[in-house]
C-alpha positions as CSV (number, residue, x, y, z in Angstrom):
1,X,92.5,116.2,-162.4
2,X,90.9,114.0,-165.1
3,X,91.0,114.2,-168.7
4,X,88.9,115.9,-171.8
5,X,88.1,113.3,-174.2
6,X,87.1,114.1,-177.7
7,X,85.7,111.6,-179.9
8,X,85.8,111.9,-184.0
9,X,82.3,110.5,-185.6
10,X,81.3,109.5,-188.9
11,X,78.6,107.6,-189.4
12,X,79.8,104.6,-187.4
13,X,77.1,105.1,-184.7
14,X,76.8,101.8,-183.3
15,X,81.3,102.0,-182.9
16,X,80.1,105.3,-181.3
17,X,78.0,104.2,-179.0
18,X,80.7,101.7,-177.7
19,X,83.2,104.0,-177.3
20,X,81.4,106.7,-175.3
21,X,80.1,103.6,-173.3
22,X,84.0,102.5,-172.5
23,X,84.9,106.3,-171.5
24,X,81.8,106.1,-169.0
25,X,83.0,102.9,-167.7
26,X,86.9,103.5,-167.5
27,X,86.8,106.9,-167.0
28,X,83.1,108.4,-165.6
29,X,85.1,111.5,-164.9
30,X,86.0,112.7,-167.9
31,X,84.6,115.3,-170.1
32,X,83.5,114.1,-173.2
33,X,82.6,115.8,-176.3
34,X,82.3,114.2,-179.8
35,X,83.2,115.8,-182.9
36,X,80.8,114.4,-186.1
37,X,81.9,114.8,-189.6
38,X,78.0,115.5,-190.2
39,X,77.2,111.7,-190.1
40,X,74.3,111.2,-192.5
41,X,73.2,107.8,-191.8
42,X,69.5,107.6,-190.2
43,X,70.9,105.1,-187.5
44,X,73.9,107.1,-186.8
45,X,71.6,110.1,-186.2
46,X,69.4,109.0,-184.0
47,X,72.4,107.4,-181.6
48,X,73.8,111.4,-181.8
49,X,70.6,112.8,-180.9
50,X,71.1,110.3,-177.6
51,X,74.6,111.6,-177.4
52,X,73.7,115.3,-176.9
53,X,71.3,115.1,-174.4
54,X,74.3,114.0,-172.0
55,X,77.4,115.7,-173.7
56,X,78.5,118.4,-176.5
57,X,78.2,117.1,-180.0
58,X,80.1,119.6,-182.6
59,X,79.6,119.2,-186.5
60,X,81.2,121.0,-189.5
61,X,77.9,123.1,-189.3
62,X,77.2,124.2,-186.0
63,X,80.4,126.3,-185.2
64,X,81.0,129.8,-186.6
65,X,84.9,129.5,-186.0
66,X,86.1,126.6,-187.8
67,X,84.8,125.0,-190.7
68,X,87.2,122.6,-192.1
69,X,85.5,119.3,-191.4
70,X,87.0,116.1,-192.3
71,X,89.4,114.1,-189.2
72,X,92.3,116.4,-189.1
73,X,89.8,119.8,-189.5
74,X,87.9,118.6,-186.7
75,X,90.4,117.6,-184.5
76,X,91.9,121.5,-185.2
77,X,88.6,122.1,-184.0
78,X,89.0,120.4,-180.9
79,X,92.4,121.5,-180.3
80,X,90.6,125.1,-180.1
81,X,87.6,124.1,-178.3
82,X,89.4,122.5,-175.4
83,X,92.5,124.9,-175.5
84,X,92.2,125.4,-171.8
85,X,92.1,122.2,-171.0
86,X,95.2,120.1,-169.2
87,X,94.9,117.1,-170.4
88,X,93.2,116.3,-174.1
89,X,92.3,112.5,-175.2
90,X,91.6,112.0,-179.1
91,X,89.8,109.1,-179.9
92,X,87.8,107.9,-182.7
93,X,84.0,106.3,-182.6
94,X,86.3,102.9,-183.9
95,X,88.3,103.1,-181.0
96,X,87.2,102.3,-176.9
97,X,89.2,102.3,-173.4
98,X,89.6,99.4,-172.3
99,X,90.2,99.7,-168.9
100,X,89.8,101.7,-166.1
101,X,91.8,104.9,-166.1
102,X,93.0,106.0,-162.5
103,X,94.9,109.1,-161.2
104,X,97.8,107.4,-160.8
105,X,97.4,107.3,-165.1
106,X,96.7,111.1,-165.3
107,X,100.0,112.0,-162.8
108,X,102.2,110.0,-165.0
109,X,101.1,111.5,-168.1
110,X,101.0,114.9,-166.6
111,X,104.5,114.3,-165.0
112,X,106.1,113.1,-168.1
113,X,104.9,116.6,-170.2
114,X,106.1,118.5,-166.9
115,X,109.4,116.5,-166.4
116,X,110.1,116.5,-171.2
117,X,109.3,120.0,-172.6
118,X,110.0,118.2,-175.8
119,X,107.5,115.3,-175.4
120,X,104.6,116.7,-178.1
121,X,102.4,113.4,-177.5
122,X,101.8,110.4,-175.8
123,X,99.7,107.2,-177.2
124,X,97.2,105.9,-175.2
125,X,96.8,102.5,-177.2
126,X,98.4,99.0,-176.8
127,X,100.6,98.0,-180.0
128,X,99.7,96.2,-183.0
129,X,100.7,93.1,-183.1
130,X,101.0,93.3,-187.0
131,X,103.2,96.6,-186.2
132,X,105.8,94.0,-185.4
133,X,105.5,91.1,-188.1
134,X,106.2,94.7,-189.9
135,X,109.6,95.0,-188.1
136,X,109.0,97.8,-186.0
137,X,110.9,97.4,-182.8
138,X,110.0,99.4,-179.9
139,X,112.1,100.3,-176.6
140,X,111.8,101.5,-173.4
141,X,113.3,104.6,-172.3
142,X,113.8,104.4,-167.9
143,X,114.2,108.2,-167.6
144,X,111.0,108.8,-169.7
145,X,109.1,105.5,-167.9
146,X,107.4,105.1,-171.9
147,X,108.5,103.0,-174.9
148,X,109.6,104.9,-177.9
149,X,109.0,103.6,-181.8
150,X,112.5,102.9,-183.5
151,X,113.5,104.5,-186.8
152,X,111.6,102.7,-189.9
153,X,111.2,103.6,-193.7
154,X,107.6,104.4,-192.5
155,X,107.9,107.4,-190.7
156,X,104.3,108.2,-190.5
157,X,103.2,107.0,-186.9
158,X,106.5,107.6,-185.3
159,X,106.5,111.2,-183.8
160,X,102.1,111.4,-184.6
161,X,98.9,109.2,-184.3
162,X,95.3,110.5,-184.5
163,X,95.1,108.3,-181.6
164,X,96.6,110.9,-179.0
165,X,97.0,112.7,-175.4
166,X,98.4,116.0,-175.8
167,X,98.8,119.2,-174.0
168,X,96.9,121.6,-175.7
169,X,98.8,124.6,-174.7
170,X,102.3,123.0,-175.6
171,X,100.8,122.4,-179.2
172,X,99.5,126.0,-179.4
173,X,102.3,127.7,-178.5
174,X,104.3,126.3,-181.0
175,X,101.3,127.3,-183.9
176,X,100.6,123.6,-184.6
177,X,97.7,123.2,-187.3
178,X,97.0,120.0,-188.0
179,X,97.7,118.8,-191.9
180,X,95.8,116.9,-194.1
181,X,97.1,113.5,-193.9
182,X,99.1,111.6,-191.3
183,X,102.5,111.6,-193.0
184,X,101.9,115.6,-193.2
185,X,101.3,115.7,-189.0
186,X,103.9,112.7,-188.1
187,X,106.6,115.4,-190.4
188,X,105.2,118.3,-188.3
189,X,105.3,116.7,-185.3
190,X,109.1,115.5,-185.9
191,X,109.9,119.4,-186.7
192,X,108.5,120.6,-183.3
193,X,108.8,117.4,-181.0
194,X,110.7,114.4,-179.7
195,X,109.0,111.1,-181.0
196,X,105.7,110.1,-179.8
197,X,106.1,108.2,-176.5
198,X,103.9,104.7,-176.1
199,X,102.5,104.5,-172.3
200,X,103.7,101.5,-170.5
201,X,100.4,101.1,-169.4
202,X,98.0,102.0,-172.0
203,X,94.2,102.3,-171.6
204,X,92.7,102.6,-175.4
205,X,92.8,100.6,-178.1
206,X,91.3,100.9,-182.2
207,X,88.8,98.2,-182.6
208,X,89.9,95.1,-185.1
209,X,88.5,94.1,-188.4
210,X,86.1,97.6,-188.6
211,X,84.6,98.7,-191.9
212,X,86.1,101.6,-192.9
213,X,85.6,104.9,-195.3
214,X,88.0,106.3,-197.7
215,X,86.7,109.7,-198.9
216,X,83.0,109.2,-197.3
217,X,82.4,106.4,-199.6
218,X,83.2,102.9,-200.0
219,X,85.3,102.0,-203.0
220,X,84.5,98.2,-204.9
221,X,88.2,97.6,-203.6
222,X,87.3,98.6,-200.1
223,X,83.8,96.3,-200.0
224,X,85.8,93.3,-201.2
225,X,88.7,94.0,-198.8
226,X,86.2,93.7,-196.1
227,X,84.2,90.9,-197.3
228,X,87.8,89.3,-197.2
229,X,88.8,90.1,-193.8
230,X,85.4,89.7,-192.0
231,X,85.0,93.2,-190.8
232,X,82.7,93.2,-188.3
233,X,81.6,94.6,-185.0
234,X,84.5,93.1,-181.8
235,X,84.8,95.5,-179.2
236,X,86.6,94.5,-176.5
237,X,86.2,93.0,-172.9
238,X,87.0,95.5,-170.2
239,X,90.2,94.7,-168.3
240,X,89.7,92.9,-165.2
241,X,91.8,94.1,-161.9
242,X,93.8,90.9,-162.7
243,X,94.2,91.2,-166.2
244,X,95.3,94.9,-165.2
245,X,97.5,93.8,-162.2
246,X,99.5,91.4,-164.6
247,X,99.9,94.8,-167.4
248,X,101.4,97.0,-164.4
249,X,103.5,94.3,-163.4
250,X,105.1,93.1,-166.2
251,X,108.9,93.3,-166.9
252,X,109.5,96.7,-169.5
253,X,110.6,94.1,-171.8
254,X,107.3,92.9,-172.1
255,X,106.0,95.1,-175.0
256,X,102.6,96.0,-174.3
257,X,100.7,94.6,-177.7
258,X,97.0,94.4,-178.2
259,X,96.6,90.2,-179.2
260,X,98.6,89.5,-175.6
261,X,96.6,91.4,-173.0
262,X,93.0,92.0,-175.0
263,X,90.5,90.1,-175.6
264,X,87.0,90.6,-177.5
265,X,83.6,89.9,-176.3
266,X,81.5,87.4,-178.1
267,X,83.6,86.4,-181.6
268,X,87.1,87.1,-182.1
269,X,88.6,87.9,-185.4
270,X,92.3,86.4,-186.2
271,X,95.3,87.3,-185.1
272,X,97.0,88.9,-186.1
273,X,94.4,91.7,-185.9
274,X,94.3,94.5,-188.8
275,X,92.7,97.6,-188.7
276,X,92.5,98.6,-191.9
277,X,90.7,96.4,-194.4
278,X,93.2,97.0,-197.6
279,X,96.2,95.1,-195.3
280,X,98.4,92.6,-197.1
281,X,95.7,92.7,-200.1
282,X,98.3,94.4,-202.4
283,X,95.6,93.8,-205.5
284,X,93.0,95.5,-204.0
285,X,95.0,98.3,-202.8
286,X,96.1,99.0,-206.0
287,X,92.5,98.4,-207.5
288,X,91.2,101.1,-204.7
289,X,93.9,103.3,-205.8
290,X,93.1,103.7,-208.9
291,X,89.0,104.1,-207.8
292,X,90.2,106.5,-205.7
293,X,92.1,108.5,-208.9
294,X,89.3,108.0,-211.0
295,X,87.3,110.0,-209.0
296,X,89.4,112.9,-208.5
297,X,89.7,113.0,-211.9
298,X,85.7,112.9,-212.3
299,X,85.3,115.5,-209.6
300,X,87.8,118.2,-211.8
């Protein structure tokens, strides 16, 4: 049994390219299909056109059914699409595997859905490192054989990520429709599931230091933020079988976080790594906040 991966595109088609490269590599038995947010960028659409001579490419556009657009339209879209699918992967074109996923991966994810009619989702990515100069604390639960999130005053990203690996029938029957923001799934996801468990041995990971969108356009906040923080392009080495042996190994108590076990090829941004531009830039946050307002209050 292998898994359906679906990847969420905007404009990013060089991250894109990456990440359906890692999913070839780690896991060449996979079915892939990428979900674009009608990217609009000349680069970005010729790298698409590539795409879908080898795999399914679905935009806003091109489907009678669902028109939402946007992350969380498209991945309601994909939750549809692949409905009779076991096993459904969400990642994002900023986002790769990092190491080879075997069967013995699938059978534990497909035991711990079969053993925890409660478990809604598992994550497939390493932790942040920043996650924990946050004060996040993370432990492992033996019966589950996955870490779980502790209690925080940021609920969002406890019980839901975007990143995910989900059941698709297990979310249907319980109506799930994805919401518009992530605090809106993580409060759904609390009212229908346990928390989200962390895999021991994860497989995926977001990129560091990648230029981001807010709205489909880059705020003056958002340039300077990543100006400031050197966003580039890292992706990451692929795990070696030693590098892999020493994750599997490793005493539970041995959280499994990104800056400890991954590495990037070529440059390597500082770590801590952050994945969002705006991070401990409280100025610009609030300067791209009120952008942000501004042009709500244009658009009425």
């Amino acid at each position: 049994m292998s898994l359906c991966i679906c990847i969420f595109s905007f404009n990013r088609g060089r991250y894109l390219k990456n990440c359906i490269a890692s999913v070839e590599s780690c896991s060449p038995e996979s079915k892939i299909v990428v979900f674009d947010d009608d990217s609009d960028d000349a680069g970005t659409l010729e790298i698409l056109k590539g795409v879908g001579e080898k795999y399914e490419v679905i935009k806003p556009g091109n489907r009678s059914y669902h028109r939402l657009g946007g992350l969380y339209g498209n991945m309601q879209s994909a939750l549809e699409y692949c409905r009779n699918e076991a096993l459904l992967c969400f990642l994002q074109d900023d986002t790769q595997l990092v190491r080879t996923v075997t069967a013995e991966d699938i059978e534990k994810m497909n035991a711990a859905f079969d053993r925890h009619g409660e478990l809604g989702f598992l994550h497939p990515c390493f932790i942040r490192g920043i996650n924990l100069s946050r004060g996040f604390t993370y432990g492992y639960d033996q019966s589950f054989g996955l870490y779980f999130r502790g209690p925080t005053s940021r609920s969002a990203g406890r019980h839901f990520s975007a990143l995910l690996v989900t059941r698709p029938a297990r979310l249907l029957e319980v109506g799930w429709r994805f919401g518009a923001s992530e605090p809106d799934n993580n409060r759904l996801a609390e009212k229908h599931f346990i928390p989200m468990g962390y895999l021991f041995a994860p497989f995926a990971m977001w990129l560091p230091e990648v230029p981001a969108y807010r709205g489909k356009k880059k705020t003056f906040a958002l340039k300077l933020a990543e100006k400031k923080h050197r966003c580039g392009y890292y992706p990451y080495k692929i795990m070696d079988a030693g590098e892999v042996h020493m994750l599997r190994s490793r005493s539970a108590s041995v959280l499994p976080v990104a800056e400890d076990f991954l590495s990037c090829r070529g440059q390597e941004p500082d770590k801590p790594w952050v994945y969002n531009p705006l991070t401990g830039l409280k100025w610009l946050k609030m300067l791209n906040q009120i952008e942000v307002s501004l042009r709500h209050a244009v658009k009425r």
